[in-house]
N, C-alpha and C positions, 0 to 999 in steps of 0.2 A: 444144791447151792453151796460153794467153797463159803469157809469165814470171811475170805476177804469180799465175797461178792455180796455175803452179808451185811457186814460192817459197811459199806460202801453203801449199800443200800438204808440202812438204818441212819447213816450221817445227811445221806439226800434228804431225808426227810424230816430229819431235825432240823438239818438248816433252814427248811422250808418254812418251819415252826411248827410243826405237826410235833404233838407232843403224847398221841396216843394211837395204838392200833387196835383192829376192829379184830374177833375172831366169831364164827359163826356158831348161833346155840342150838338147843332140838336138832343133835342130830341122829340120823336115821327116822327122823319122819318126814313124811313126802309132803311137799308144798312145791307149789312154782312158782319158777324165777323165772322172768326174763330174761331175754339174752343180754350175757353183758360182757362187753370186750374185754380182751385179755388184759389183765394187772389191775383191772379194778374191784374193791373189795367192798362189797357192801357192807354200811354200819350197820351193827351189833352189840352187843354188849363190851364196855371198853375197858382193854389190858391198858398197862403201863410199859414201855417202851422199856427194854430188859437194858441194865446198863452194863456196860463193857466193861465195868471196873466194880470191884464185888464189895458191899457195900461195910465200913469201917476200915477202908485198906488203909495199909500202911508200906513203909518201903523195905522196913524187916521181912515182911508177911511178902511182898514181892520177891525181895532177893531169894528168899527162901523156897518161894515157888521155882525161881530158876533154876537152882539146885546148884550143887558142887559139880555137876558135870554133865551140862546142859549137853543134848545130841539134836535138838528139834532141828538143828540145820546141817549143811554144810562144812560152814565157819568154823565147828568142833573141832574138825579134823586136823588142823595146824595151832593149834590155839594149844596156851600155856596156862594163861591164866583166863575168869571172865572179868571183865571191866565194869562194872555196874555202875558205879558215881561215886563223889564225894563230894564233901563241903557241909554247909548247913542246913541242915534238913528242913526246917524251918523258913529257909533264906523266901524273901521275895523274888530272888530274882533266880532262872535254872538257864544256864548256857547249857545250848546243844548242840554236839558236835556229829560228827557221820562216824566213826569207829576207833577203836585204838589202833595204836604203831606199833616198833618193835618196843621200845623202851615200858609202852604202856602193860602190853599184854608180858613184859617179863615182872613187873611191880606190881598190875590186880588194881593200879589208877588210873585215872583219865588225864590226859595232857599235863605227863611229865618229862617227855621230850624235849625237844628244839620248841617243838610248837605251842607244847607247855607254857613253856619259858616265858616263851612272847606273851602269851595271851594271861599270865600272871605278870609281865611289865603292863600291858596295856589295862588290866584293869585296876592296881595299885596308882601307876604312875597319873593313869584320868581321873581318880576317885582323888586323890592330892592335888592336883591340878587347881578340880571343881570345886573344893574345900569338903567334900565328900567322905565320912570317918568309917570307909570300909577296906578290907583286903579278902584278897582271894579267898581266905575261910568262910567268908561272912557270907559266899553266893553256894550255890550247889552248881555243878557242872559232870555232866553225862552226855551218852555216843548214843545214838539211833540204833546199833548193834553193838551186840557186848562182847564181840569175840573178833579177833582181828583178821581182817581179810586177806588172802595171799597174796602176798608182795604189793602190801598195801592199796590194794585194789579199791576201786568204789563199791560197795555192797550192791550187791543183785536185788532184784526187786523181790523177788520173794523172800532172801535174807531179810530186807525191811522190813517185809511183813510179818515173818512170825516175831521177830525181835521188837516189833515196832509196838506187839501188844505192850510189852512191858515198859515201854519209853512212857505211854499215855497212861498208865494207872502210874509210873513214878510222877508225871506232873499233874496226874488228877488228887494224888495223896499230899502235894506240893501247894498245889494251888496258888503259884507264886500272883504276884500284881503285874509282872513279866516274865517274857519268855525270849531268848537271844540265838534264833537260828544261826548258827555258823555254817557259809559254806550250800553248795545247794543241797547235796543229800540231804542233810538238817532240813532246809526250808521243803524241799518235796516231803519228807517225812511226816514234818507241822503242819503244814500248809496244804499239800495233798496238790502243788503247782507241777505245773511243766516249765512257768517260767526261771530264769535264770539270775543269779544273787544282782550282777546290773542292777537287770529291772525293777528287783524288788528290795535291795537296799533303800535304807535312808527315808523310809514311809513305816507307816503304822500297818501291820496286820491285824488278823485275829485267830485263835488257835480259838474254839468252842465261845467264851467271855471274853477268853486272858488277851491279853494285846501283843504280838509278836512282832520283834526288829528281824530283819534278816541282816546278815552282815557278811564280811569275808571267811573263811576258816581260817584260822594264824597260820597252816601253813603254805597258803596260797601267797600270805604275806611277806614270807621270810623270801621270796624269789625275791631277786635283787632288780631287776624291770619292772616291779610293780610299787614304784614309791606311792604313783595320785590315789592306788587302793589302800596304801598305810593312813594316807591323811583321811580318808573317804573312811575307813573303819575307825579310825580315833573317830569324827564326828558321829558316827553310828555308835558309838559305846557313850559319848557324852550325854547323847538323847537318851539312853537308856537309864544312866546311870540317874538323869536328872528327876525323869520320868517315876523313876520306884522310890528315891530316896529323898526328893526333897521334899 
């Protein structure tokens, strides 16, 4: 069994609310069993459900796992710098985005681009609005991979997966009160959907507890045909914003 078919497997059953597995004791002595269909595991003495994220983690102890010069993927291979996150480590609230640009992977930050930009107007400019007393420092903001894809590419799916361990232990050590998918890779990544930001804009998720918005990526926004998504994401950041901080 791969990790991910693992992981995949361990999440089916937590959602399920199974909060423990059985493993079998006495063995090599002989008793009998009945026949019993494939994947079902009789109860036994009961483990704890191993967790995916190793237990007192922090984001230092993450970053540092990644290393100065991560090879687990592809992405390596064109890559400058890795993009890990910033902001307030503390923050309630963690934007996520799908990968860095050129701008990002030549600086070692997360959305200092064009797309940057925006998405530091739109979370200034609605926090003022809403009478709201935060700015871009106050949130934390990170990519679902940390190394920038060729000619800004969507990450492949198995890029998500290995980079994606580290997305989920920076917001298990985060533990915000929200989580701000930007963008679908973001929402596939949290969400584990096929479907598409549309449909899952402007409603309440859930990532494990925490409560997830999905929203546009700022730079799906900055295309100049997409004004009714500029207005549709400012109300997706107002609910957010209102949600964590009033």
């Amino acid at each position: 069994m791969t990790v991910a078919q693992l992981r995949e497997r361990l999440n089916f059953y937590r959602d399920l609310g199974v909060d423990e597995i059985y493993r079998r004791e006495n063995v090599g002595q002989a008793i009998s069993l009945p026949v019993i269909p494939e994947g079902v595991i009789l109860p036994a003495a009961p483990a704890a459900l191993p967790s995916l994220a190793p237990e007192g983690d922090t984001l230092l102890k993450i970053r540092q796992d990644i290393g100065d010069d991560c090879r687990r993927c592809r992405l390596c291979e064109g890559r400058a710098k890795i993009v890990f996150g910033s902001g307030n480590e503390q923050s309630r609230l963690v934007f996520v985005g799908e990968g860095p640009g050129a701008d990002e992977d030549a600086s070692g930050l997360p959305f200092v681009g064009r797309a940057g930009q925006l998405l530091t107007q739109m979370i200034e400019n609605t926090a003022t609005k809403e009478g709201i007393p935060i700015r871009r420092p106050d949130v934390y903001i990170c990519n679902v991979v940390k190394c920038r894809p060729p000619e800004n590419r969507a990450p492949q799916p198995d890029e998500m997966e290995i980079c994606g361990q580290f997305l989920f232990r920076q917001l298990m050590a985060i533990r915000p009160k929200a989580i701000c998918a930007m963008g679908s890779t973001a929402a596939k990544a949290v969400l584990g959907t096929k479907d598409g930001v549309t449909k899952l804009r402007g409603k309440w998720h859930k990532w494990r507890d925490i409560p997830v918005m999905v929203t546009y990526h700022p730079s799906y926004l900055l295309r100049p045909y997409n004004q009714d998504a500029k207005r549709e994401a400012w109300e997706d950041l107002k609910k957010v914003l209102h949600f964590v901080y009033d």
